[in-house]
C-alpha positions in Angstrom: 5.7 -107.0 6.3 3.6 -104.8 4.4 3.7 -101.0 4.8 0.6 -99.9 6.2 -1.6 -97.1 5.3 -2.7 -93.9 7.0 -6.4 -95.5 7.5 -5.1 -98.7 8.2 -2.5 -97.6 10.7 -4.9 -95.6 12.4 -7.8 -98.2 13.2 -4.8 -100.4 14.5 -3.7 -97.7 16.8 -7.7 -97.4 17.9 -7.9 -101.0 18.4 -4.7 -101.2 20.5 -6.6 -98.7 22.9 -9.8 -101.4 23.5 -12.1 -99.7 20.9 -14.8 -100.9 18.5 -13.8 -99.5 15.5 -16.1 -99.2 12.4 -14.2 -98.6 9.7 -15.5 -97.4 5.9 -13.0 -97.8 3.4 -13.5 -98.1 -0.1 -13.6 -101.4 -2.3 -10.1 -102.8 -3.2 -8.5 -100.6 -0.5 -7.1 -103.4 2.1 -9.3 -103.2 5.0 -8.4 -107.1 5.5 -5.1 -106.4 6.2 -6.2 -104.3 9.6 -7.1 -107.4 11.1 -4.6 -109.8 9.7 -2.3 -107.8 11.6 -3.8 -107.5 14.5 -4.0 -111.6 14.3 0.0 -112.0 13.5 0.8 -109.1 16.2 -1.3 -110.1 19.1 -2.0 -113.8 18.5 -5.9 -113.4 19.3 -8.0 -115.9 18.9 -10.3 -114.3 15.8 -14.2 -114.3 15.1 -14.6 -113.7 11.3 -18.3 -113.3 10.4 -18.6 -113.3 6.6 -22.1 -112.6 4.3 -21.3 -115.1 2.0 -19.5 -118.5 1.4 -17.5 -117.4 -1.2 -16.3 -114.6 0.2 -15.5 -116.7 3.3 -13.7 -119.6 1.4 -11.8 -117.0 -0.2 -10.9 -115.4 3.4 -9.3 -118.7 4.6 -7.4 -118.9 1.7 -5.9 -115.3 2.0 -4.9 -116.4 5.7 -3.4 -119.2 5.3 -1.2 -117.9 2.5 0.3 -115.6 5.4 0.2 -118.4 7.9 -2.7 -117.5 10.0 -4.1 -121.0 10.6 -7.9 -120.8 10.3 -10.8 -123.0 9.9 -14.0 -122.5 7.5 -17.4 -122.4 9.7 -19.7 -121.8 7.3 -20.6 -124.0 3.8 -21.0 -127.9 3.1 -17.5 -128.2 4.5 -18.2 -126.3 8.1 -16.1 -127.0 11.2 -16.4 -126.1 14.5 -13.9 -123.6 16.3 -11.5 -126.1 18.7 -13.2 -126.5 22.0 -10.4 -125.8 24.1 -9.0 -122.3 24.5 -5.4 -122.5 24.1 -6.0 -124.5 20.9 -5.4 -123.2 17.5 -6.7 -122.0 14.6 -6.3 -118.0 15.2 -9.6 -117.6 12.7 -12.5 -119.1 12.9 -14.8 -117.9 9.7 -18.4 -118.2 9.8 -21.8 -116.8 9.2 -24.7 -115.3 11.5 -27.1 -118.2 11.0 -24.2 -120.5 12.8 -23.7 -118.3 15.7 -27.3 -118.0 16.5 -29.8 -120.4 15.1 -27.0 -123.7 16.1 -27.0 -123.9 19.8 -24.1 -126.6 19.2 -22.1 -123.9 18.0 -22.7 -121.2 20.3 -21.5 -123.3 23.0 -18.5 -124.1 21.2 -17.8 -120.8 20.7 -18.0 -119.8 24.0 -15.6 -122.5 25.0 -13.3 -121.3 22.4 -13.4 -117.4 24.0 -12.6 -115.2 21.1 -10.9 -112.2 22.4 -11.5 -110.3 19.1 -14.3 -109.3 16.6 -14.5 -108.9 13.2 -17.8 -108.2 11.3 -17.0 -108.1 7.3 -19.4 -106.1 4.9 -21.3 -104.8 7.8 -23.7 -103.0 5.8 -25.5 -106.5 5.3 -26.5 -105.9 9.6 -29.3 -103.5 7.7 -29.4 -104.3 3.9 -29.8 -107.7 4.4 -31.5 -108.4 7.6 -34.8 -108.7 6.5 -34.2 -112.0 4.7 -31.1 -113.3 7.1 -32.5 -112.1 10.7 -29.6 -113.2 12.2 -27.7 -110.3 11.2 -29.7 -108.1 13.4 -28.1 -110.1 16.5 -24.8 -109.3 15.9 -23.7 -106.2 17.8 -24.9 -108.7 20.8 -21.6 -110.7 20.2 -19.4 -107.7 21.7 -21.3 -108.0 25.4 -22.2 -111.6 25.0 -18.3 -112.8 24.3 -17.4 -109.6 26.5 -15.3 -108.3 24.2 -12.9 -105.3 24.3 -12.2 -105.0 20.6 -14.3 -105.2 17.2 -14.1 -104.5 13.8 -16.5 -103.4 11.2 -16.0 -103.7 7.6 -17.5 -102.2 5.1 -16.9 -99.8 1.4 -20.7 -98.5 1.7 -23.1 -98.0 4.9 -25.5 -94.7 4.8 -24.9 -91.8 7.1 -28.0 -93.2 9.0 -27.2 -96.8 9.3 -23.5 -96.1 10.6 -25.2 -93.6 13.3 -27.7 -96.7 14.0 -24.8 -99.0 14.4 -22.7 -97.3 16.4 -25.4 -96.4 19.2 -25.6 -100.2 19.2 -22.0 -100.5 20.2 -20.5 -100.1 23.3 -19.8 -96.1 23.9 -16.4 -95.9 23.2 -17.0 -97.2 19.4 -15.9 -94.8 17.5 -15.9 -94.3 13.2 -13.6 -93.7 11.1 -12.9 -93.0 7.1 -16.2 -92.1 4.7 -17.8 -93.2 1.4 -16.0 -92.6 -2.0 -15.6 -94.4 -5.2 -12.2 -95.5 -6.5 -10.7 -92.6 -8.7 -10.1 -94.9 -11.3 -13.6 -95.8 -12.4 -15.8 -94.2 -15.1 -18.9 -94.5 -14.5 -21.7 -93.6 -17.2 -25.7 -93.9 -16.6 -27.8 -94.6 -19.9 -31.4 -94.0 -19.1 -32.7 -97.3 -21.7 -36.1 -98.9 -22.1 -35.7 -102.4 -21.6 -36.4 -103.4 -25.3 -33.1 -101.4 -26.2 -30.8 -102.6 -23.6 -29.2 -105.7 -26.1 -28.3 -103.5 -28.5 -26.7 -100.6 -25.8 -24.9 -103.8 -23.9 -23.7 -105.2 -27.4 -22.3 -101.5 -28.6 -20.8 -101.3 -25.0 -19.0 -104.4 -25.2 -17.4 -104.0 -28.2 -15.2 -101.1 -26.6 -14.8 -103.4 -23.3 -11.8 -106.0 -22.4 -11.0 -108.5 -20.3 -13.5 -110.0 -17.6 -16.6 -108.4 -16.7 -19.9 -108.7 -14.9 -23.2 -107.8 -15.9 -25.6 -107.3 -12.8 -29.7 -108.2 -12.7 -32.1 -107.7 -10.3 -33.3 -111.4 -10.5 -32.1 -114.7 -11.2 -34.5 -115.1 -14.0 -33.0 -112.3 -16.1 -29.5 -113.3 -15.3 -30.6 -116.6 -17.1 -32.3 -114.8 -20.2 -29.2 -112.0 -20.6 -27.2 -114.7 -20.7 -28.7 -116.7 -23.5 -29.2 -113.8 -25.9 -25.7 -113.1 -25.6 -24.4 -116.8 -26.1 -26.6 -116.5 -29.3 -24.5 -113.3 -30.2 -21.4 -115.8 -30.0 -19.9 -114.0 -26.3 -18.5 -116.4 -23.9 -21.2 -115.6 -20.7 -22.0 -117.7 -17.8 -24.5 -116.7 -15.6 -24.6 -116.9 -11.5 -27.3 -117.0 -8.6 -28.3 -118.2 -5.3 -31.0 -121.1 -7.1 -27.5 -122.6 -8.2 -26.8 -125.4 -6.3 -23.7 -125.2 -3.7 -21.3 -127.0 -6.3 -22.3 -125.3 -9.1 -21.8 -121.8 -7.6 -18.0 -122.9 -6.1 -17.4 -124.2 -9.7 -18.5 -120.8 -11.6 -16.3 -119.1 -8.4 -13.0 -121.0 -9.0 -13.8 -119.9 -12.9 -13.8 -116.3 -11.7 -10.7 -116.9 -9.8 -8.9 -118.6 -12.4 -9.8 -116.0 -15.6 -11.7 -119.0 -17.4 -14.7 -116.8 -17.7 -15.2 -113.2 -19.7 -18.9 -112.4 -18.8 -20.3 -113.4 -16.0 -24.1 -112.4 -15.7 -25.2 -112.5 -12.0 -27.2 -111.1 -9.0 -25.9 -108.3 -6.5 -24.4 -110.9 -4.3 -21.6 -112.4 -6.4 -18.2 -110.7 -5.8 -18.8 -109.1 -2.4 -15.6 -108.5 -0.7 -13.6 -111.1 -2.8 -10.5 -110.0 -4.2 -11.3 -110.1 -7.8 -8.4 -107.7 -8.9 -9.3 -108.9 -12.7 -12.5 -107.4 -13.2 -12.3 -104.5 -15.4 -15.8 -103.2 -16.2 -19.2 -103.8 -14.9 -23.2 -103.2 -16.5 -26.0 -102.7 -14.1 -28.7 -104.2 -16.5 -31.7 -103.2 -14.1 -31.6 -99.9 -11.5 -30.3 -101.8 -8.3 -33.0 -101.9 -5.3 -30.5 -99.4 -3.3 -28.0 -97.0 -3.4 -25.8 -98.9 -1.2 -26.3 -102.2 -4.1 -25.7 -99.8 -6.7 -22.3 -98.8 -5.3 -21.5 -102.1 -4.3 -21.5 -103.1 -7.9 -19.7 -100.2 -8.8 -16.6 -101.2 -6.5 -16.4 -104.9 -8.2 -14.1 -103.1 -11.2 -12.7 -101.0 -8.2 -9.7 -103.5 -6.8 -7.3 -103.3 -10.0 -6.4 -99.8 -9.3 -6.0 -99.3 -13.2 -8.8 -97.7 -15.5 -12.0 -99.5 -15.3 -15.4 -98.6 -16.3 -18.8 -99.3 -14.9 -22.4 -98.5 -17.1 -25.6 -97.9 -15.3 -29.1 -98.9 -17.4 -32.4 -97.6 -16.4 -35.7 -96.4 -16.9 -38.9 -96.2 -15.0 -39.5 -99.9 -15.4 -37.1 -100.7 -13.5 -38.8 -99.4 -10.4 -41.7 -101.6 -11.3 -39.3 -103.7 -10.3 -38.5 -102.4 -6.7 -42.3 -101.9 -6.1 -43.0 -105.8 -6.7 -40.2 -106.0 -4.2 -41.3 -103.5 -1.7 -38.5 -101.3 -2.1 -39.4 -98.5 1.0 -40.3 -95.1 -1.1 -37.0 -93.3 0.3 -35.0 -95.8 -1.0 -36.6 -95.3 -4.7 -36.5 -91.9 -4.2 -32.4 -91.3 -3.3 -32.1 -93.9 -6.9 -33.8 -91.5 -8.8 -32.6 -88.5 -7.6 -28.8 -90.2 -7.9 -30.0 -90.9 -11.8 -31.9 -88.7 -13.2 -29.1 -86.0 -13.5 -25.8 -87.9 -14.5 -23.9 -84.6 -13.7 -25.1 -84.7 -10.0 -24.7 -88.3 -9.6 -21.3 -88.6 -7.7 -22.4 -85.5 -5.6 -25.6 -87.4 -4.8 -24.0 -90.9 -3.9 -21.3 -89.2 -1.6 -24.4 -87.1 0.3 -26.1 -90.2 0.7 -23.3 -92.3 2.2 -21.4 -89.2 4.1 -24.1 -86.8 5.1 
């Protein structure tokens, strides 16, 4: 087996005393491999709850290749957990909208009796609840499957939100690690107009190797970045959620497989998934939060060698966040993170770790 780390050996050792254990690691750093041991160790039946269908497919994958039989609840190619209890698989991997919003399934589920938890990129309970209200419902899994043990995952969740999540937990949840971004990434802000950014992304890339992402705030700028630099002759493909299902799993194998260089997409793509090839990122647009921002960051975070990540903005881009209603506080901790390059690390960490 693998050695384990301090962090990791430590949420184990709170999980084998029947706590909920939220657990803030940071991108890269092998926060999977708490519960895949707890899985192999203990034999429990698992409850995986995953954001996003890529990152879920890719989850299955990773446990079967350690022989953790699981079984994919989310997608066009969902199944149900087994209906009897003593039944395999040890994972069953899903999605909020299947737990709550398919009474079929929540049935099943029950049958099935999970005795243990885990919540992946938990952030998503508050960043992306508004659109997806079924992550709001989740901490009501713990009493609802009475439940002894849970894990929560995540590389970024604001000193508030982990205060706000933790009263919603049982009282002897507890917290554990803190915010920081790998040492290995360089991270530079350019404060650009938009009519400039082409020519800053084009001097950028010639310095840059290997895969890398460039991030938009919407789908139809993914689409026209793209373009202008297939004109330039670069090899870019670009990825959102108005992509049909087949399409997306297609551009994802891609990823997977190093068949792509620049991949021009929206915040979601990449989250949690185990691209350990990515070795630079470019914010095109000022993310709508803080916790998006670093989120992007962390995507050239899992190689553990040098990797670079650029930051464009300008005051446009929070014309941006107010067509989007982007809450003032939020626009507020960007700028302040921004403005002054030299306090940007100092302002990130204070955001994320109080």
């Amino acid at each position: 087996m693998i050695n384990l780390r301090p962090f990791q050996k430590k949420a184990i050792d709170l999980l084998e005393k029947n706590k909920h254990v939220l657990c803030l690691s940071p991108t890269g750093s092998g926060k999977s491999l708490i519960f895949e041991r707890r899985i192999i160790t203990k034999n429990y039946r698992t409850l995986i709850v995953s954001p996003l269908i890529a990152l879920a497919r890719q989850q299955q994958k990773d446990l079967e290749k350690k022989g953790i039989q699981s079984v994919l609840g989310c997608g066009p190619e969902a199944y149900s957990p087994p209906q009897k209890r003593n039944c395999t698989p040890q994972a069953w991997i899903t999605n909020p909208e299947k737990l709550f919003f398919n009474n079929k399934i929540k049935q099943e589920v029950k049958i099935w009796n999970p005795h243990f938890l885990v919540i992946d990129e938990c952030h998503c309970l508050f960043e992306w609840s508004h659109f997806r209200p079924g992550f709001q419902k989740l901490t009501e899994l713990v009493e609802q499957l009475n439940l002894k043990e849970s894990l929560w995952l995540t590389a970024t969740l604001s000193s508030s939100n982990q205060k706000k999540l933790l009263d919603q937990l049982p009282k002897n949840a507890v917290q554990m690690g803190d915010f920081q971004f790998p040492s290995h990434i360089s991270i530079k802000i350019h404060r650009c107009p938009w009519g400039k950014r082409f020519d800053l992304m084009k001097s950028i890339l010639q310095k840059r190797t290997g895969f890398g992402i460039i991030f938009t705030v919407t789908r139809k700028s993914a689409e026209r970045v793209t373009k202008v630099l297939k004109k330039e002759g670069y090899s870019a493909i670009y990825y959102h959620a108005g992509l049909s299902s087949e399409e997306r799993k297609i551009i994802e194998k891609q990823s997977l497989k190093k068949e792509i260089t620049i991949l021009v997409a929206t915040s979601a793509f990449g989250m949690g998934m185990n691209l350990t090839h990515v070795t630079w990122v470019c914010l095109w647009h000022l993310p709508l939060n803080l916790i998006s921002l670093a989120q992007m960051i962390g995507r050239a975070g899992r190689s553990g060698k040098a990797s670079f990540a650029d930051i464009f903005w300008d005051n446009d881009d929070f014309y941006i966040h107010h067509q989007m209603n982007i809450e003032k506080e939020e626009k507020k901790s960007l700028y302040s993170a921004v403005i002054n390059p030299s306090e940007f690390s100092l302002k990130v960490h204070k955001y994320f770790n109080g």
